[in-house]
C-alpha positions as MATLAB code, in Angstrom:
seq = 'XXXXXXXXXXXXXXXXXXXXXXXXXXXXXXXXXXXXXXXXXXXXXXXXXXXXXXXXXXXXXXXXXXXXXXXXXXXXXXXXXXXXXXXXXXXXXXXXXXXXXXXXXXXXXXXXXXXXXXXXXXXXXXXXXXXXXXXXXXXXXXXXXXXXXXXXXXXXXXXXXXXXXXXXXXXXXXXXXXXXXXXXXXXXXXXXXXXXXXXXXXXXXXXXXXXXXXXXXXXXXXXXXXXXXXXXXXXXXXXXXXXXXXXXXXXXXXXXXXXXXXXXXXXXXXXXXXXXXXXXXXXXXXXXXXXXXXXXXXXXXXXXXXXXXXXXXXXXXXXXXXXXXXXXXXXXXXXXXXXXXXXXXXXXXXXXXXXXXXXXXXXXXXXXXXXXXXXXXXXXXXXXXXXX';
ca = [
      74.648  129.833  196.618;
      74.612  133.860  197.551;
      77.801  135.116  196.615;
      78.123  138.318  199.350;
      78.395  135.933  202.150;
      79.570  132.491  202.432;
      82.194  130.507  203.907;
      83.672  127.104  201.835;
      85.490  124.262  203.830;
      87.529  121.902  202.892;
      89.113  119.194  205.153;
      91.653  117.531  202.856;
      95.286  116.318  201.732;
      97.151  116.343  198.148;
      97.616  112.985  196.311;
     101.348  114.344  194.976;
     103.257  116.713  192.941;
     102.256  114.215  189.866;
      99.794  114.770  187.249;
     100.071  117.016  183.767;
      99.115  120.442  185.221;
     100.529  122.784  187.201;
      97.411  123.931  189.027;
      95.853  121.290  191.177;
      91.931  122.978  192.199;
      90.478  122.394  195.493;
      87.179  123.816  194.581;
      85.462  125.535  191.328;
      82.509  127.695  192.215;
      80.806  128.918  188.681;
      77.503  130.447  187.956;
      76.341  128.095  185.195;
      77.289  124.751  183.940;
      78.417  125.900  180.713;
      81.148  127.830  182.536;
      80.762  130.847  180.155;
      80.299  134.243  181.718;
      82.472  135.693  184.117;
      81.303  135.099  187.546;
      83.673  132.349  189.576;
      85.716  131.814  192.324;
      88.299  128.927  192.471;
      90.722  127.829  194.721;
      93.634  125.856  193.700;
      97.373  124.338  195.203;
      99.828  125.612  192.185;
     102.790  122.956  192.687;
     106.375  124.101  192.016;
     107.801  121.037  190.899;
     107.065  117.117  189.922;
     109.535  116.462  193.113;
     107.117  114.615  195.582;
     109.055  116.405  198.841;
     108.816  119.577  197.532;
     105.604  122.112  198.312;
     103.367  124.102  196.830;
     101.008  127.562  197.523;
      97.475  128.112  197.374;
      96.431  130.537  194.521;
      92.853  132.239  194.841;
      91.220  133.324  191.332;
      88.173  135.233  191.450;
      86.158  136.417  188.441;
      83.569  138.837  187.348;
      82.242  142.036  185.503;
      85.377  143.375  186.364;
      87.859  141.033  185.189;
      90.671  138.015  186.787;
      91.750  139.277  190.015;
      94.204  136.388  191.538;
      96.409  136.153  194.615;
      99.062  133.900  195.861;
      99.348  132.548  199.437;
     103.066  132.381  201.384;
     102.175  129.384  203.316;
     104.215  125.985  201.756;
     101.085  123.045  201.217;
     102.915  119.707  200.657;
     101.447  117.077  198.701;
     100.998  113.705  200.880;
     102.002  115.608  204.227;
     101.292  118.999  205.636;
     104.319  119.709  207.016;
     108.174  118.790  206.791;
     111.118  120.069  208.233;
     113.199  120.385  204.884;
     112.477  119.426  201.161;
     114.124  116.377  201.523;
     111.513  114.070  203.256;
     107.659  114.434  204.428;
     105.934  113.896  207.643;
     103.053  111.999  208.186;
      99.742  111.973  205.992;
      97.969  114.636  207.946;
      95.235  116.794  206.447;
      94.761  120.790  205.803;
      91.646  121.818  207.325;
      91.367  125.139  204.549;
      88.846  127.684  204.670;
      87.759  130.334  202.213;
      85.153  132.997  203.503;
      83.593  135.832  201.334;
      82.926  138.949  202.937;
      80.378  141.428  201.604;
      81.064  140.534  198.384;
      84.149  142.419  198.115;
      86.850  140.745  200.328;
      88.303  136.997  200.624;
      90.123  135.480  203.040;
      91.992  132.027  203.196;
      92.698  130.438  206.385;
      94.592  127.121  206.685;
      94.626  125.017  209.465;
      97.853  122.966  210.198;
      98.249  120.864  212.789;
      95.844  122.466  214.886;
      97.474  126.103  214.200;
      95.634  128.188  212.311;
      97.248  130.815  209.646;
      96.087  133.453  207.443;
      96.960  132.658  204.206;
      95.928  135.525  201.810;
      93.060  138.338  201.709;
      91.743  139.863  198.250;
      89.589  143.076  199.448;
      88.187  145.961  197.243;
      86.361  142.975  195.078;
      84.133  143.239  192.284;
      80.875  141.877  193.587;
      78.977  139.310  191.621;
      76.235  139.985  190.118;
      75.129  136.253  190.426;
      74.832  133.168  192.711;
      77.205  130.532  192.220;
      75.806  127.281  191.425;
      77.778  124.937  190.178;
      80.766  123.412  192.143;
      83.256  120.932  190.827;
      86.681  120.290  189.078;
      86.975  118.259  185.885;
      83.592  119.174  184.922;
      82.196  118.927  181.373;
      80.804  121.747  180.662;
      77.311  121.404  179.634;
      75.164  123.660  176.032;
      74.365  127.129  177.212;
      70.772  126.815  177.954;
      69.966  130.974  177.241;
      71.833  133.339  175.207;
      74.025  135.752  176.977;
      72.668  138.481  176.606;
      69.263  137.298  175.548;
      68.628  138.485  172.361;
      71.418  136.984  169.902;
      71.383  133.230  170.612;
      73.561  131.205  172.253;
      77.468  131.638  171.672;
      78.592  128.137  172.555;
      77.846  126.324  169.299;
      79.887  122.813  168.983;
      81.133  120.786  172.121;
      82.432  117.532  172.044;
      83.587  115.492  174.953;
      84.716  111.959  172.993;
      83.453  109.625  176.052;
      82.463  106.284  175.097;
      78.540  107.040  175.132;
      79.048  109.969  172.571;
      81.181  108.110  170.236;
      80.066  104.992  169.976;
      80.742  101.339  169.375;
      82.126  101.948  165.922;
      84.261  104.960  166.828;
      83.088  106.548  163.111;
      82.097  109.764  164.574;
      81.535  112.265  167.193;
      78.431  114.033  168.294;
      77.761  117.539  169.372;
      76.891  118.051  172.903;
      75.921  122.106  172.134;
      72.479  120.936  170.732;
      73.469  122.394  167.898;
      73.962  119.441  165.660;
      77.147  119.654  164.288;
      78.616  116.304  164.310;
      81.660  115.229  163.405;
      83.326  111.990  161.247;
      86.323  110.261  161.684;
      88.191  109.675  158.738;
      91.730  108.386  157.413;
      93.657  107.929  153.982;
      94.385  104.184  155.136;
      90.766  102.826  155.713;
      88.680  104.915  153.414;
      86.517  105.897  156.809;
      89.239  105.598  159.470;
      87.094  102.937  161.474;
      89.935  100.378  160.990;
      93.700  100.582  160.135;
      93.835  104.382  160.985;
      92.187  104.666  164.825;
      94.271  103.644  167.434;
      91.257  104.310  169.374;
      90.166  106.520  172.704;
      91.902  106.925  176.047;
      91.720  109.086  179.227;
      91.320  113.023  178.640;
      91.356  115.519  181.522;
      87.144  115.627  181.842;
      86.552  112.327  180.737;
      87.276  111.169  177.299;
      89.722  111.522  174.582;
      90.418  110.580  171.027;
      93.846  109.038  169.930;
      94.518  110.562  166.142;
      97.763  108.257  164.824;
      98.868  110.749  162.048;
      96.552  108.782  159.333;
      92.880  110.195  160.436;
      91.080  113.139  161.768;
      87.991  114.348  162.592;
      85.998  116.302  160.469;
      82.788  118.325  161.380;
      79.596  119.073  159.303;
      78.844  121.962  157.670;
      77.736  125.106  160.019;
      76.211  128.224  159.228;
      77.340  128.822  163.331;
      81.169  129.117  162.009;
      80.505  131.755  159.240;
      82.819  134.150  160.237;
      80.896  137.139  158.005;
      78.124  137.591  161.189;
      80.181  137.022  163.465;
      82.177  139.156  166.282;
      84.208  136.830  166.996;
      85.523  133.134  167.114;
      87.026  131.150  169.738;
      87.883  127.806  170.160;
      89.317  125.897  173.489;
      90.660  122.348  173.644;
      92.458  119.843  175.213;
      95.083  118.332  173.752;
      98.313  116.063  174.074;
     101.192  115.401  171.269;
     103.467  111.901  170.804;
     105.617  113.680  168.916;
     106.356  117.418  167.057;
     106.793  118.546  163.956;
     104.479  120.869  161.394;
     100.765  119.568  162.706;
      98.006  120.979  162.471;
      95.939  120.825  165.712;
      92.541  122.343  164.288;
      91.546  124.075  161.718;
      88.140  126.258  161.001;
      87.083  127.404  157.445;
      85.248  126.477  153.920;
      86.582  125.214  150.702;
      90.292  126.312  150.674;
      89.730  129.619  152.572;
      90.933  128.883  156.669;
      89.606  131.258  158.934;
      91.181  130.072  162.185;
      94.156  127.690  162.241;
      96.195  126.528  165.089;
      99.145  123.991  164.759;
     102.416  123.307  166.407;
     105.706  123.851  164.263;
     108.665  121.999  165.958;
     106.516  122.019  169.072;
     105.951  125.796  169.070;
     102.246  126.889  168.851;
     101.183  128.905  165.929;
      98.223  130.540  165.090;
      97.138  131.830  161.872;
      94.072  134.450  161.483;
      93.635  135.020  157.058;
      97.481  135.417  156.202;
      98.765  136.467  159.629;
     100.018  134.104  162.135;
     101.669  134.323  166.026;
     103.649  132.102  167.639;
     102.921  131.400  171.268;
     104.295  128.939  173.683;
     106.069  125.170  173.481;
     104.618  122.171  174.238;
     106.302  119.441  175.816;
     105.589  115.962  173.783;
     103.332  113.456  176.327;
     101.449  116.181  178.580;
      98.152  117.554  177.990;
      97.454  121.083  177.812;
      94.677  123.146  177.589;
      94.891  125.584  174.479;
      92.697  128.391  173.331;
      92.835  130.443  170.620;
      90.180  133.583  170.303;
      89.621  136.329  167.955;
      87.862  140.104  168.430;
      87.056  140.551  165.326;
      86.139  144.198  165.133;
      87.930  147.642  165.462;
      87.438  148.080  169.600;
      90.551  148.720  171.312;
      90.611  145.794  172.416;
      90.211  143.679  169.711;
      93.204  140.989  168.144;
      94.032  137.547  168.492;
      95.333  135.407  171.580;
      96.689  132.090  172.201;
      96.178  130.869  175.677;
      98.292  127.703  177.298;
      96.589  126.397  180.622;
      94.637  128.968  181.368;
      97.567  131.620  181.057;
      97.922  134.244  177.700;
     100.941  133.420  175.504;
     100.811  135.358  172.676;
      98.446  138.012  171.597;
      98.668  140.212  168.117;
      96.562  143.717  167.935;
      96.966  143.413  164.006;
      95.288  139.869  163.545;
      91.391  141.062  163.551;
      90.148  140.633  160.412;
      88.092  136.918  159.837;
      88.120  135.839  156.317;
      85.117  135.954  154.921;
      83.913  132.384  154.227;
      80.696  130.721  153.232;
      78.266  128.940  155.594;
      79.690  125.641  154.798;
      82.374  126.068  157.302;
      83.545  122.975  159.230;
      85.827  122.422  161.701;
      88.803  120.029  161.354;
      90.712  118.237  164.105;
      94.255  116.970  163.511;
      94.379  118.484  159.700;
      94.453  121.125  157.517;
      91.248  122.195  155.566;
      92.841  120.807  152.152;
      93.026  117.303  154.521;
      96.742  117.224  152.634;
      99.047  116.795  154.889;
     100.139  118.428  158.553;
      98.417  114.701  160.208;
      98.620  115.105  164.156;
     100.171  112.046  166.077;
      98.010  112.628  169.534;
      95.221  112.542  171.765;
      91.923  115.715  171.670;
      89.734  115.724  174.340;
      87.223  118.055  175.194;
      86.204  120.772  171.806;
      84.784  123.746  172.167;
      84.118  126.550  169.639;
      81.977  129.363  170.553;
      81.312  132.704  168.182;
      82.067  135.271  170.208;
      85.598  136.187  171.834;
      85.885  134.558  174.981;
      87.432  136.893  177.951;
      90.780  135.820  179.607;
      88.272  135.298  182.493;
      86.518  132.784  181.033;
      89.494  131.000  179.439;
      90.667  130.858  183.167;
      87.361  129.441  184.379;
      87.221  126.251  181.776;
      90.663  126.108  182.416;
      90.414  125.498  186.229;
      87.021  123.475  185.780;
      87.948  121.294  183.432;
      90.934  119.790  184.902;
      91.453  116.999  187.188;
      91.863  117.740  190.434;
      95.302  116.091  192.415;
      93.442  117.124  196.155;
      92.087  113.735  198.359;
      88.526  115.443  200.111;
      87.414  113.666  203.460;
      84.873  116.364  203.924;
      83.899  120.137  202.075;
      81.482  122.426  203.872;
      79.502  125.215  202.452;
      77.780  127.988  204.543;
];
């Protein structure tokens, strides 16, 4: 789809103020199916509370060369009704006729239609235009490998992605293969069992895209080898994942490095995320036990301004350090480890993973906000969507 001039539709109503996340996205617009790069538009109801009565706002988030430029509508959108007198009861199950029309390229306009009134929502102007068409619509997409190199010299930057649906792991649930077509697959493993196929797997169950893997404190997953993670080369590291605890403590969630040396750690400590870059760590936000989350952790590993470390919760940063830019240097047997530390110890996480993704370059907020969005189930009930 051209992205100077277009108009997206969408005749719809909200299934509740339920669900794990916050953001509830009518529409992702992206400009590949790996959702890396910064070109997207998305268009989501942000809820305020769990209470059903209780409504929302549309939130507009538009990406490019330039950066995350968002907005926030003033209009209330309630879930199961679109309108109500107070927040004490709903009307009846009518439907939001919304519209979203770009301009030139540089301006965006939301219109919602209520009830047969129509009201102007929220305008963006002064945009960034994309330098690309959008392509790929959709919310709780998985992502798919990068299928050319950003930049098109240096390879491709996404190099491990696992999704844990039933056709990747298999029958046996003894491992987990890698999407990225890069080959780095992934064991399952526990103390109890030897292999983890028995005792120690409690087994898989629903992740936000489509799959995830229930860790019970005795097993975790442990990837091959990877010259892709050798942290010497690279200028950066960044990992994203989904992820949702049964219970807190001093956990590791994943961990990247070789031998004894960790180059990347992330784990919650009395349901407080930490991250850990060499010998300096950063505590970001807390996580409530039973709700998934989308976490990402990314490193600049060089001497730009801009370089450090962040930790980002759903899309949003918590915690970034200036002084945590220095990878370890490791060896090219790095692996990645899910739900344990690299010495496979202790630190066991009591949980569900879904969808892993570790790339070797630093991820922009922009993109962190764009997998965010994508990835996660949408709460909206479509009876029609219209692009022109």
């Amino acid at each position: 789809m051209e992205s100077t001039n277009f108009i997206v539709e969408n005749k719809l109503r909200f299934a509740g103020n339920t669900g794990y996340f916050n953001e509830q996205p009518l529409f992702v617009l992206s400009n590949n199916e790996s959702l890396t790069g910064n070109n997207f538009l998305a268009l989501v109801r942000t809820r305020s509370t769990t209470t059903e009565a209780v409504s929302g706002q549309l939130s507009l988030f538009y990406g490019s060369t330039a950066g995350l430029v968002s907005a926030t509508g003033s209009n209330p959108i309630y879930p199961l009704s679109v309108t109500a007198d107070d927040n004490s009861s709903t009307a009846t199950q009518n439907q939001y006729i919304i519209s979203t029309a770009m301009t030139d390229g540089d301006r965006l306009d939301v219109i919602i239609k209520d009830s047969e009134v129509f009201f102007g929502d929220m305008t963006i102007t002064a945009l960034t235009k994309m330098s690309e068409s959008l392509n790929f619509i959709g919310t709780g997409m998985r992502p798919g490998p990068e299928a050319t190199p950003p930049n098109g010299v240096t390879g491709k930057s996404q190099v491990l992605l696992y999704t844990y649906n039933r056709e990747e792991l298999g029958s046996q649930l003894t491992g987990v293969e890698d999407r990225s077509n890069n080959s780095i697959s992934a064991d399952v493993k526990g103390t109890s069992s030897g292999d983890g196929t028995s005792a120690t797997i409690t087994g898989w169950t629903y992740g936000p895209v489509e799959g995830g893997f229930r860790l019970n404190g005795e097993s975790w997953i442990e990837s091959l080898s990877s010259h892709h993670f050798n942290a010497n080369t690279a200028d950066g590291l960044s990992v994203m994942m989904h992820v949702k605890l049964s219970n807190t403590g001093n956990t590791n969630i994943f961990t990247i490095g070789s031998s004894a040396t960790e180059v990347m750690t992330l784990k919650e400590n009395g349901g407080v995320l930490e991250l850990t870059i060499g010998a300096s760590s950063v505590t970001a936000a807390n996580l409530e036990v039973g709700r998934w989350y989308h976490i990402a952790s990314v490193c600049h590993n060089t001497t730009a301004s801009n370089s450090g470390s962040w930790v980002y919760v759903n899309g949003n940063s918590a915690s970034f350090s200036a002084n945590m830019r220095a990878l370890p240097v490791v060896n090219s047997d790095t692996r990645l480890v899910i739900g344990r530390e690299l010495s496979l110890s202790t630190s066991s996480l009591t949980g569900v993973v879904g969808l892993t993704r570790v790339f070797n370059r630093p991820l922009s907020a922009t993109e962190i906000m764009l997998n965010y969005l994508a990835t996660i189930p949408s709460m909206a009930v479509h009876d029609s969507l219209k692009i022109g």
